[in-house]
C-alpha positions in Angstrom: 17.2 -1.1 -5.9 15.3 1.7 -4.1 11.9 1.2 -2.9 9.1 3.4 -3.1 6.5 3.5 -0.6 3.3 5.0 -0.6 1.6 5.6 2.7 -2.2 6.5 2.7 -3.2 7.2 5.9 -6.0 9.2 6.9 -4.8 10.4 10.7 -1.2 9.7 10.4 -1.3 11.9 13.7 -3.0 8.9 15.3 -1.6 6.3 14.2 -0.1 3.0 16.3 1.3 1.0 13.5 1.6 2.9 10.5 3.5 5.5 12.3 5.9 3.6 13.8 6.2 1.8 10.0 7.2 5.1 9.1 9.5 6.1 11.5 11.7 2.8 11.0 11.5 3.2 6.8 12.5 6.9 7.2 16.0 5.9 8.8 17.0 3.8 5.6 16.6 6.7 2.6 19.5 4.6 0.9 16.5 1.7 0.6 13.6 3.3 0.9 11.4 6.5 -0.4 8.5 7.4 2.2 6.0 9.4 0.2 3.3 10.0 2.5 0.1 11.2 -0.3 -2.2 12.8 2.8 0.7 15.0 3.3 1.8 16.1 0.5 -2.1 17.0 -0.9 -3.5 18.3 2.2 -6.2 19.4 0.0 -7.1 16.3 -2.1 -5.9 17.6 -5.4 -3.4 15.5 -6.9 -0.6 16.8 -9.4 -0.9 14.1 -11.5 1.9 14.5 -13.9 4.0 14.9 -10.5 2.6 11.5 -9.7 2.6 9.8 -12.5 7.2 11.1 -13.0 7.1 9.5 -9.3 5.6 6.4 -10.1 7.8 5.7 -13.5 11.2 6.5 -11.7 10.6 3.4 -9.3 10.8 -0.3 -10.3 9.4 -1.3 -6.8 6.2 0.0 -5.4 4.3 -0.9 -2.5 1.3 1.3 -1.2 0.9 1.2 2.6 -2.4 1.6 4.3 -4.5 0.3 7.1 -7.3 -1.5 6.4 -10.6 0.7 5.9 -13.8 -0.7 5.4 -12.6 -3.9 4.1 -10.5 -1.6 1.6 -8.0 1.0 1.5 -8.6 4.8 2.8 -10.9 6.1 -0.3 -7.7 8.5 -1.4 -6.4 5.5 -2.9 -8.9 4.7 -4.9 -8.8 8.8 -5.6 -5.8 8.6 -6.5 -6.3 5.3 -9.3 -9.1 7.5 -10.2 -6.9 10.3 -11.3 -3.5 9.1 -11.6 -3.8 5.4 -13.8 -4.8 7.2 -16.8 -5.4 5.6 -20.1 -2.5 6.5 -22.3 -0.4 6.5 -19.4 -0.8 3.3 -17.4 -3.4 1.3 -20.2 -4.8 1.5 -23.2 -2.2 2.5 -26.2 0.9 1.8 -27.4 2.7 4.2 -25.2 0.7 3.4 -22.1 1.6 0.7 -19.4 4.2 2.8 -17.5 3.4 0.6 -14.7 4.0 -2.6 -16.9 7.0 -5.2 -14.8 6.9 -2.6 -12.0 6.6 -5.0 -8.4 3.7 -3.8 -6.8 2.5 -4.4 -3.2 0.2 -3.3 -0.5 1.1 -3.5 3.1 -1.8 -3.1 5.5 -2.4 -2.9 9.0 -5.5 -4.6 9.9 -7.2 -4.2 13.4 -8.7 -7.7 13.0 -7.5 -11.2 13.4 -6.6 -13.1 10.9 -8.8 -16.3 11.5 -11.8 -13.8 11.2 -10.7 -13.8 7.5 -12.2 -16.9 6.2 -15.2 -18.7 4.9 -15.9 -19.4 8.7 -14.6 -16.7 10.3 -16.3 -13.2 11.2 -15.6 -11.5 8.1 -16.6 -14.6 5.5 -13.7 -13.7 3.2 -10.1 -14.2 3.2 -8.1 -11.0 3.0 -7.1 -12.1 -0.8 -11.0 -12.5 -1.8 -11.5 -8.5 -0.5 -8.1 -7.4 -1.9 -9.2 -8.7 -5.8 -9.9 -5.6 -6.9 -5.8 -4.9 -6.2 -4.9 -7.4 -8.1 -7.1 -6.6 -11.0 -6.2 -3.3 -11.2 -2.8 -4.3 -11.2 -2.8 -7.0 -13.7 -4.8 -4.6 -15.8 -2.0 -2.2 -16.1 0.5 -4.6 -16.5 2.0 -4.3 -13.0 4.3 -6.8 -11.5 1.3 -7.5 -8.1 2.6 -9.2 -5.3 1.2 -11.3 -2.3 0.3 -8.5 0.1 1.6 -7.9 3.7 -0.5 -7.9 6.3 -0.5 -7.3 9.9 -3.6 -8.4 11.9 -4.8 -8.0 15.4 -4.1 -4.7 16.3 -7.6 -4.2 17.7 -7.4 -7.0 19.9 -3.6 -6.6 20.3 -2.4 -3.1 20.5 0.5 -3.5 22.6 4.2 -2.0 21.4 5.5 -5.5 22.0 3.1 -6.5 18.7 3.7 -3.4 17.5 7.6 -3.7 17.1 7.1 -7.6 16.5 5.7 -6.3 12.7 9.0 -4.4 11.5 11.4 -7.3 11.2 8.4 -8.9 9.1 7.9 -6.0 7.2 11.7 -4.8 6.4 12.0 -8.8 5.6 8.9 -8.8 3.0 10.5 -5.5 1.3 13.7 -7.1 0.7 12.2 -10.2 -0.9 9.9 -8.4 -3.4 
């Protein structure tokens, strides 16, 4: 089963992680679809029946961002906005094109992960400030998965961290 991934990344260009993501996901097309939304709406309109026909022809999704402001990049949430219509993914009989879909995020995030917690830094857990994920989600029927995540790329920027994230990664696709 071919995977589709969705990368949101607002300076691909400049990426560490994400890039290098990329790069390895790109030399498996057999596996995996790299859809990469800043590039292919370079001016923030979406063609939402175009995404919509993309999103129905996949039965595994995961959307691939680094963490932004304790979120993801806001052309995500654009792109829920415009894209998770009702009719289409909720609210009718012929709606819930998402419904038993497996749906993940994968996320890069700069911080450690102990800074995550009730007594960390942060004072949430990366599952308390991804909820609105999982709501969404559930709301459309989706099949939402634990997320990936990669900490410590702020404090740890090195290409030895860098490449220790792919085997993780490739391993968390293949179990979804």
């Amino acid at each position: 089963m071919k995977t589709l991934i969705i990368v949101i990344h607002p300076t691909m260009e400049i990426s560490v992680i994400n890039k290098r993501w990329v790069e390895v996901l790109n030399q498996f097309p057999e596996k995996y679809t790299v859809y990469e939304l800043y590039k292919a709406y370079p001016d923030g309109k979406f063609n939402v029946e175009k995404e919509q026909k993309l999103i129905e022809a996949y039965d595994r999704i995961i959307f691939q961002f680094p963490l932004y402001w304790f979120s993801s990049p806001p052309f995500l949430k654009k792109w829920f906005d415009e894209v998770l219509l009702y009719g289409w993914a909720f609210g009718s009989r012929s709606g819930f094109k998402m419904q038993g879909k497996k749906i993940a995020l994968a996320i890069s995030a700069g911080i450690d992960d102990e800074d995550f917690s009730a007594a960390g830094k942060y004072k949430y857990t990366m599952k308390e400030l991804l909820r609105p994920f999982e709501l969404t989600f559930e709301y459309v029927k989706a099949d939402y998965r634990e997320p990936f995540v990669y900490y410590g790329l702020e404090q740890n920027p090195s290409s030895e961290h860098i490449e220790a994230s792919i085997p993780l990664y490739l391993k968390y696709i293949e179990k979804l």
